[in-house]
C-alpha positions in Angstrom: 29.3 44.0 40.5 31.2 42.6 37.6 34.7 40.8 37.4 36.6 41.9 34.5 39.6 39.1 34.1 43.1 39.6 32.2 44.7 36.5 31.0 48.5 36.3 31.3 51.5 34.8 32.5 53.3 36.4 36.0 57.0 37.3 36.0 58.9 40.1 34.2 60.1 38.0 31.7 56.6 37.9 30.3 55.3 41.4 30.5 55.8 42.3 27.4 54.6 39.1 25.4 51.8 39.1 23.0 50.4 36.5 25.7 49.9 38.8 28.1 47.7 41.6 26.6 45.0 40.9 28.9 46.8 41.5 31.5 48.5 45.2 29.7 44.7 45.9 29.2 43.5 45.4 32.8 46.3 47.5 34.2 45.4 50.4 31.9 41.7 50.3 33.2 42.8 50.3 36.6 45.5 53.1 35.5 42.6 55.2 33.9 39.3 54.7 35.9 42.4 55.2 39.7 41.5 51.8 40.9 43.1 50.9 44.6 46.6 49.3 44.8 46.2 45.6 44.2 45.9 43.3 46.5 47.2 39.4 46.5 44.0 37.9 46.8 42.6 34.4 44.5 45.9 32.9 43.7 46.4 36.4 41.6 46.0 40.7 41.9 42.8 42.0 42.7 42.1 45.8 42.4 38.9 47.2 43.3 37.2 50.2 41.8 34.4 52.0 40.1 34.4 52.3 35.4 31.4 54.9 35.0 29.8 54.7 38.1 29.7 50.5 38.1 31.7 48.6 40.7 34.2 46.4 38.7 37.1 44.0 40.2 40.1 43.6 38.3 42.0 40.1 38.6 44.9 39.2 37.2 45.8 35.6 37.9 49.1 34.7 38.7 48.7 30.7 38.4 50.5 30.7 34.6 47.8 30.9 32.0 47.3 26.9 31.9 45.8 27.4 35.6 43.9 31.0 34.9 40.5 29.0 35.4 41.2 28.2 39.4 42.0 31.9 40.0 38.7 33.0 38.5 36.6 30.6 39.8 37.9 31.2 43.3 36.8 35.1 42.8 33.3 34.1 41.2 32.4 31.9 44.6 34.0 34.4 46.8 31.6 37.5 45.9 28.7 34.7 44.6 28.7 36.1 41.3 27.9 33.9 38.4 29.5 33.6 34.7 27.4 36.2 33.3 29.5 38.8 35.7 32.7 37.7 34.5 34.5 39.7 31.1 37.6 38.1 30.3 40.6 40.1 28.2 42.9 38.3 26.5 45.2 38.0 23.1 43.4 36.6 19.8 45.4 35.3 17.1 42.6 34.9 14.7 42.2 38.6 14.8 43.9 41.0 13.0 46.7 42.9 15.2 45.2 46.1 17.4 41.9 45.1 16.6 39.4 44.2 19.6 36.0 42.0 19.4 33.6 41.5 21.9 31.6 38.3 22.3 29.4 36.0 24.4 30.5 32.6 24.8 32.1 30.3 22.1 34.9 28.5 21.7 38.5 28.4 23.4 40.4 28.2 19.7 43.1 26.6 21.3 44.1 29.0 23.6 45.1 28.0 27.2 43.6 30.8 29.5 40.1 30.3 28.1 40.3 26.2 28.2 40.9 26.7 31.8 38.1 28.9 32.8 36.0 27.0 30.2 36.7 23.6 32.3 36.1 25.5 35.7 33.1 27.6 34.6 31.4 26.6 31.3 31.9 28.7 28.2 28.9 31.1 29.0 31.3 34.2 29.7 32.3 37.4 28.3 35.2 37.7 25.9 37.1 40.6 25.0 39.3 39.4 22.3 42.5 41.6 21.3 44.5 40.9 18.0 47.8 39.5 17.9 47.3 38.4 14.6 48.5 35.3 13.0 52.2 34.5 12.1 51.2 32.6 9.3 52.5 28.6 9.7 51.0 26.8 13.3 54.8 25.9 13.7 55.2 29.8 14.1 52.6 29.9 17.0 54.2 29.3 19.7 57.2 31.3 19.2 54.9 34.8 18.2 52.7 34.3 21.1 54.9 33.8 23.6 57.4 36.5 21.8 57.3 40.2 22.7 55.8 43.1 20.7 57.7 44.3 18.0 59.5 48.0 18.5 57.1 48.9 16.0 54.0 47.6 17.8 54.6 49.7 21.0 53.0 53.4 19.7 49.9 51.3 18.3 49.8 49.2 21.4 49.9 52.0 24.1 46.7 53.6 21.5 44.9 50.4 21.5 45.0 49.9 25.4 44.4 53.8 26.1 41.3 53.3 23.9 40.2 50.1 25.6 40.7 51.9 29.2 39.2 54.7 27.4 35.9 52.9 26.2 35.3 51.0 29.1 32.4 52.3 30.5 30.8 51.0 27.5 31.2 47.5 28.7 30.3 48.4 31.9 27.3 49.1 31.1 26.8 46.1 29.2 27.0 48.0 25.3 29.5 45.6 23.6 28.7 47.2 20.2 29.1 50.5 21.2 32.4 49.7 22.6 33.9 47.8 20.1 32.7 51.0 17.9 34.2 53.9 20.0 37.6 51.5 20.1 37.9 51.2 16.6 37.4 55.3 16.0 39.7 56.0 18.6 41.8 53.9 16.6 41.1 55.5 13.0 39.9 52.1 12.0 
């Protein structure tokens, strides 16, 4: 069983910020692979189902990004799985927009969601890392990630997650490489 985490921020007012990605790309899994109905469950949504054949839960926390880490840990102890079960999805501004990396451990580079699971679970987890890219000055930071996609970001953002949902067997089965491939064809990159 694996825990597949989206990072983002609860409320309307957020769904469309560049912020909350991770939780754009765990709905289009769950949309794609017919997971159940989510259920309020770990101070967040959990949806059960099956990517390829491999029983995955989805979570999105709803404790604000600053508090993702409580959430997750919650879920972990729950079903007794440990950090190398968890995947977590969420925006990268140190990647170019649309693009997706995959990688094992590291750094939080600053951003909230992953400082929080960091201080509740170490840094030994998953990461899939989706581009926002960067706006260019730190004082622009704020304001582009926490601002909504552009018009013009909404085709290449419905490909992006559609290939994400699409490829996610890949990461099911533990092939990072072959996932971050299949992605970036899908996307003509």
């Amino acid at each position: 069983m694996q825990l597949w985490v989206g990072l983002g921020n609860p409320g309307a007012q957020y769904a469309m910020h560049r912020h909350n990605v991770g939780f754009m790309a765990i709905d289009s899994i769950a949309e794609v692979h017919g997971f159940a109905s989510p259920a309020k469950k770990f101070q967040g949504w959990l949806q059960e189902g099956r990517v390829d054949g491999m029983k995955v839960l989805l979570l999105k926390p709803a404790t604000f990004m600053n508090d993702s880490g409580r959430s997750v840990g919650e879920a972990l102890r729950f079903y007794k799985l440990g950090a190398e079960a968890l995947t977590v999805f969420h925006d990268e501004l140190d990647l170019a927009p649309m693009k997706v990396k995959v990688k094992q451990g590291g750094g939080t580079a600053g951003h909230n969601g992953l400082r929080s699971i960091d201080q509740h679970l170490g840094p030994d987890f998953r990461r899939v890392r989706i581009g926002i890219g960067h706006p260019g000055h730190k004082d622009r930071v704020t304001g582009h990630v926490l601002g909504n996609y552009a018009k013009s970001e909404i085709d290449p953002l419905s490909d992006l997650l559609g290939a994400v949902a699409g490829e996610a067997g890949w990461l099911a089965k533990g092939d990072d490489v072959r996932f971050m491939n299949d992605v970036a064809l899908r996307l003509g990159a």
